[in-house]
Every structure is written in C-alpha cells, then in structure tokens.
C-alpha positions as CSV (number, residue, x, y, z in Angstrom):
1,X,8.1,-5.5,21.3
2,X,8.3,-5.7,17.3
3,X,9.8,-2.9,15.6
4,X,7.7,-2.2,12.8
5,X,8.9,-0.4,9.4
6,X,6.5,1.1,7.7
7,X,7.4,3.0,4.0
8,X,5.8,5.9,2.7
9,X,6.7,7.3,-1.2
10,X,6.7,11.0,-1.7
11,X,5.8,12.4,-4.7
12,X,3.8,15.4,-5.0
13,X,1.6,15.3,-2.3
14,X,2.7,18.2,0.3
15,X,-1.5,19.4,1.4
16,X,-1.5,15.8,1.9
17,X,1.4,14.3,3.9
18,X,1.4,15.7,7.1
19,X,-1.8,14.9,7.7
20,X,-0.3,11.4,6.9
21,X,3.0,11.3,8.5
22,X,0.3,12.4,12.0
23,X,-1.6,9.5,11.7
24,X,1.6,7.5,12.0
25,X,2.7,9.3,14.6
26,X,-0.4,8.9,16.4
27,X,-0.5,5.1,16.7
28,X,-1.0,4.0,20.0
29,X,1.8,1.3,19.2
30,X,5.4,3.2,19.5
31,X,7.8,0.3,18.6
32,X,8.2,2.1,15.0
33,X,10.2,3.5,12.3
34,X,9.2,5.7,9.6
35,X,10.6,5.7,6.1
36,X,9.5,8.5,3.9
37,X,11.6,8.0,0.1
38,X,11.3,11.7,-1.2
39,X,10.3,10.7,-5.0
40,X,11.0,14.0,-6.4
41,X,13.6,16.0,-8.3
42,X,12.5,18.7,-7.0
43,X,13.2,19.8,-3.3
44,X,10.7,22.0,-3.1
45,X,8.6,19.9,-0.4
46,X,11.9,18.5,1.0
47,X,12.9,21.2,3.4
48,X,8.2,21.8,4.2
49,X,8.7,17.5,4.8
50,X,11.9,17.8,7.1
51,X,10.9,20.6,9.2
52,X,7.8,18.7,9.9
53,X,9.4,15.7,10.7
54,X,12.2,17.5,13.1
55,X,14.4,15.9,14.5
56,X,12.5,12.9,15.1
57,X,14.8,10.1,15.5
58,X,12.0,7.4,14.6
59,X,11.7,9.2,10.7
60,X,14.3,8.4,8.5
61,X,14.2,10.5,4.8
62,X,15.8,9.2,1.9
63,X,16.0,11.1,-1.2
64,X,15.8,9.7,-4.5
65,X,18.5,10.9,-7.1
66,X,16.0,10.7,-9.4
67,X,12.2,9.7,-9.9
68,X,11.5,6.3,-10.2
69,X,7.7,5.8,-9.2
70,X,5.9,4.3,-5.9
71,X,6.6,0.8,-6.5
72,X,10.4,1.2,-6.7
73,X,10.8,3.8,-4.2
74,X,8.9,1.2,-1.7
75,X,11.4,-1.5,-2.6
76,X,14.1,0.9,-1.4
77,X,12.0,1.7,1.9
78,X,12.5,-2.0,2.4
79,X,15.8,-2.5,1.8
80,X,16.4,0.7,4.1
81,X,14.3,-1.3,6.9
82,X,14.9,-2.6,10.2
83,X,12.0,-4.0,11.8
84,X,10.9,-7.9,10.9
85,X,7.3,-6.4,10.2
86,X,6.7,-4.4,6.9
87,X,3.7,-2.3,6.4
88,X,3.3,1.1,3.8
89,X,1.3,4.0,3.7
90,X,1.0,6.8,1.1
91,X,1.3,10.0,2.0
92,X,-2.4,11.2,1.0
93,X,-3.7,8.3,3.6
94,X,-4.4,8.0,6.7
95,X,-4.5,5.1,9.8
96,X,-6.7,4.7,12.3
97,X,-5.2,5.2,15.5
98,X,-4.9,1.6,16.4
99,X,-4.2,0.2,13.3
100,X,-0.8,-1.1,14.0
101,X,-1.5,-3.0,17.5
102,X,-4.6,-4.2,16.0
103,X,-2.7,-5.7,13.1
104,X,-0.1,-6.8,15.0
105,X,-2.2,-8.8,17.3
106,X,-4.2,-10.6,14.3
107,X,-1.3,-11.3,12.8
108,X,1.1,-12.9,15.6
109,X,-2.2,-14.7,17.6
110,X,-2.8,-16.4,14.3
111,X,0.7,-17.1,12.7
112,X,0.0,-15.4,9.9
113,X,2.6,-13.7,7.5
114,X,0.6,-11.6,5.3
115,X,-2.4,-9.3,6.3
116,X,-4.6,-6.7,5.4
117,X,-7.9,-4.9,7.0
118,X,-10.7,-2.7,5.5
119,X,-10.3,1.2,4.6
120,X,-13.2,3.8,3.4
121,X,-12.7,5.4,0.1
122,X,-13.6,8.8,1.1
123,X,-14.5,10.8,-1.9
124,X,-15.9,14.6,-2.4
125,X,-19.4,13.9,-1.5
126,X,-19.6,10.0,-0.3
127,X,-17.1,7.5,1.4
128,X,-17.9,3.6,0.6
129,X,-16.4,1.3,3.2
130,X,-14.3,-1.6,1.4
131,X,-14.5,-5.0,2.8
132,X,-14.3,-8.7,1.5
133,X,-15.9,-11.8,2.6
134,X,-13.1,-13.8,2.5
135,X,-11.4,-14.3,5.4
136,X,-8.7,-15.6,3.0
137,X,-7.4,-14.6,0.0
138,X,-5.7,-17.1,-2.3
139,X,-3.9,-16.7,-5.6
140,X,-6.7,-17.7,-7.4
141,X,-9.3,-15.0,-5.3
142,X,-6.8,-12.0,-5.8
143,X,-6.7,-12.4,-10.0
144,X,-10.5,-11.3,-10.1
145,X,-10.8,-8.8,-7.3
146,X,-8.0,-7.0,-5.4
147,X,-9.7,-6.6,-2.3
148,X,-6.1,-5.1,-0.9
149,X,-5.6,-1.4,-0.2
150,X,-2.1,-0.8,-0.1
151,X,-2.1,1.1,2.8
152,X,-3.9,-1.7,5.3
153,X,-1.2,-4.6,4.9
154,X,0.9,-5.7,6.8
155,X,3.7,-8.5,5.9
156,X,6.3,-10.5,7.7
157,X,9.5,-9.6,6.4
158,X,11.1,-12.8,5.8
159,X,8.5,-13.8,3.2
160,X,9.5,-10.7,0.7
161,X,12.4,-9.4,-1.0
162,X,13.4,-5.9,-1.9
163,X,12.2,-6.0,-5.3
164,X,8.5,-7.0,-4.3
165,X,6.9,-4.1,-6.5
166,X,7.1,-3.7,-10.3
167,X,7.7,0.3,-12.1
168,X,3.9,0.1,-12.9
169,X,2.4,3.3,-12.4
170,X,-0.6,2.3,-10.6
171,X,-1.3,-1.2,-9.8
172,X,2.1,-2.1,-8.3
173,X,0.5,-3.2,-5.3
174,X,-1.9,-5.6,-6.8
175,X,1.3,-7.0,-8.6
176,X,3.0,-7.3,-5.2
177,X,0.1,-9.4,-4.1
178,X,-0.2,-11.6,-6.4
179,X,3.4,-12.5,-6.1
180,X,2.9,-12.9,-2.5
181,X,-0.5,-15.2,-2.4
182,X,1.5,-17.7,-5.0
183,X,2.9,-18.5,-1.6
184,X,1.3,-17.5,1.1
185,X,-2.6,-16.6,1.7
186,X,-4.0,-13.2,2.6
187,X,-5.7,-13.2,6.0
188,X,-8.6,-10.4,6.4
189,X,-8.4,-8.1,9.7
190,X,-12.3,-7.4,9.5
191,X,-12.5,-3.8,10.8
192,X,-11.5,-0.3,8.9
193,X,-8.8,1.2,9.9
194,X,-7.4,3.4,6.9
195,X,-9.3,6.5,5.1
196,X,-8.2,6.6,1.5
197,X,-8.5,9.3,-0.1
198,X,-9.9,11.0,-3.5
199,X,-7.3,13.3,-4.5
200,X,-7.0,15.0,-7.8
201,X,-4.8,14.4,-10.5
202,X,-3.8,11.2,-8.3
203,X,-2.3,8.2,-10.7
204,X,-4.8,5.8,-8.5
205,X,-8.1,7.7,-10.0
206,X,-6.9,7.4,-13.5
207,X,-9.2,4.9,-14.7
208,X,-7.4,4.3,-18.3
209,X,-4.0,4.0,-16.6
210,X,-5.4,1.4,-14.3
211,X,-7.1,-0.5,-17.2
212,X,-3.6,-0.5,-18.8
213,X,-1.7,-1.2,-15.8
214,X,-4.2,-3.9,-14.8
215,X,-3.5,-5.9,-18.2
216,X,0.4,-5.9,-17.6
217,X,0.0,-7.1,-14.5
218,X,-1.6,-10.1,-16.0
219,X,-0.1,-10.6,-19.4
220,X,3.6,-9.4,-18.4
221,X,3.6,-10.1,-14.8
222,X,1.8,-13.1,-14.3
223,X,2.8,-14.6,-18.3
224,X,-0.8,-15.4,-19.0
225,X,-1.8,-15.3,-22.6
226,X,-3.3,-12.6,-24.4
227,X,-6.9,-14.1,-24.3
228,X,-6.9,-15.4,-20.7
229,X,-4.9,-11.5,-19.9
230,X,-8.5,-9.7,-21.1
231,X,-10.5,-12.3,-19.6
232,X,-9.2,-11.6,-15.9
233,X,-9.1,-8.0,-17.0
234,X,-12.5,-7.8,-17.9
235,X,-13.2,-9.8,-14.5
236,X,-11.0,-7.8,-12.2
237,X,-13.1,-4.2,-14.0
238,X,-16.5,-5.6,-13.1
239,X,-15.8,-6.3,-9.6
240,X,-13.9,-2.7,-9.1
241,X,-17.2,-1.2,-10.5
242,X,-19.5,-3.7,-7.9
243,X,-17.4,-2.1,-5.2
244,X,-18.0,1.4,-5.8
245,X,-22.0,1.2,-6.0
C-alpha cells in the first residue's frame, strides 16, 4: 500500500478543525499521515488541537515560529512528507469517507500524476455541487476557470517541489495549478467527495482579495502583460460567477 501525506494549515479555525481532522481519520483507506502546520502565533488552539489529536502516531504537528499564510505553511507540510502521494485539506473542510481509495484508484489505474474530483460549496442556506466537463484540464483550460478545489487533489510527489505555492493570500492553489498543468494535465475524478464550506471572515469569501489575488497570479505569476492579465481576469470572474448560479 501507498502511504499518503496529506497537509492541512492551521490558522484560526478551532469550531472547524476537528470536524476536519475526523473526516481524515475516517477514510476507509489507513496507509496515512497527517500533517497539521499550526499557522499561528498564538497557542491558544495548540494545546485544544493536540489533545484532539492524542497521541496519534499517524498526526504529526508542526508549529510555525511565525505566521506565514496557507500557501507557505503547505510547502513546509511537503517538505515534512513521507508518502510518494501528496493530497491537502483545510481545516474548515471535510472528505468523504472514501475519498482517498477512490482517488487513489483513479489515479494509479490510469497513470495519472495529477488529480482532482468534485466538492459542494455548502453555504448558510444552499450548497451548489461543483463539477467540470473536462475530463482534462490543460494549461490553457485552468487560466479561464479553476475548476480545482484545493481540498479534492491529489498529486504524485515526484512531479512537485517544496515551493509549489506562492505567499498569496487566497488563490495560492490556483497558482500551484497552473504551475503544475504547464507540465502535466489535470485528470477529473467525476464524483463529490469534499464539502466546502462558507465560513465567516474566511480569506476564500473575500471577493476583493480574490479579484486582487487573481490578477497577480496572472501578471506576476504567469508574466503576462498588463492587458492580457485583465483579460483572463475578467475571464476567470465570469466563469466563478456561472458557477455559483
């Protein structure tokens, strides 16, 4: 069996994580480690987190001396890991019990390096199931819709680094992506198996900070020019919007 390593940043977020951290530990595949990178200078949650957690030996904490933001904090998760199979999860989502075999099963039947599945956006009074048509997702498919929830990849190891994710504050993952798909396609798992979550005050339902975020990505990240950087930006805004009615 695989051991899979799967990273979860902790900022913030203690009427959320456990809930979390269960849905991990509830995976009918076992062959795991957890990695939870305590984002915080406070320890206020640390000791609530690590109680939790027990002595679990397949939950590994690693405190940050400092806050440094999702994306970095992951990159440290993965040069922490130890399995050949990367996948993340935040700590205010949650998995479907099978999510892991399922994924694994796509993803070594077919070859494929780089996979993701669907997830419902569950908000106060609706949920909206997020899917693609494409079974594959190039480059050129990812720069006008990211169609990838963070929480439903699943990556072979060998084809990232532990500096995959940029210090954005929200859209590091699409960054991470789009790294990845220069070089290797996205393959679509077509069934939901993550719940995503609406919380308050969370960075991801900051729509201005994701319209900002959204143009570095494209005129920092991805060196395109100012013009072309709105154009995909204005592309990338539609689409979101499509998805959510």
């Amino acid at each position: 069996m695989q051991l899979i390593s799967i990273i979860m940043p902790y900022y913030r977020k203690i009427d959320f994580v456990k809930r979390a951290i269960k849905s991990v530990l509830n995976q009918t595949y076992k062959k795991f480690e957890l990695i939870i990178i305590y984002d915080d200078i406070s320890l206020n949650d640390y000791e609530t987190i690590k109680n939790y957690v027990g002595n679990n030996k397949k939950i590994k904490i690693i405190k940050n001396k400092k806050n440094i933001g999702a994306g970095k904090s992951r990159n440290i998760g993965i040069k922490n890991s130890k399995g050949n199979i990367i996948t993340f999860i935040d700590s205010d989502d949650t998995w479907h019990p099978k999510k892991l075999s399922k994924q694994l099963n796509f993803l070594n039947k077919n070859h494929y390096d780089f996979i993701f599945c669907g997830y419902k956006k569950i908000f106060k009074n609706k949920s909206i199931k997020v899917t693609t048509n494409f079974k594959c997702l190039k480059y050129k498919d990812l720069l006008r819709s990211c169609n990838i929830g963070l929480s439903t990849v699943m990556i072979n190891k060998k084809i990232i680094n532990n500096k995959l994710f940029t210090s954005l504050k929200t859209h590091e993952d699409f960054a991470a992506w789009l790294k990845i798909t220069k070089k290797h396609n996205a393959f679509f798992l077509n069934e939901i198996l993550v719940n995503w979550y609406d919380v308050k005050n969370s960075l991801s339902s900051n729509f201005l900070q994701k319209f900002i975020d959204a143009y570095k990505v494209f005129y920092f990240h991805q060196n395109f020019s100012l013009i072309k950087s709105f154009y995909y930006l204005m592309i990338l805004s539609t689409n979101s919007i499509k998805r959510k009615v």
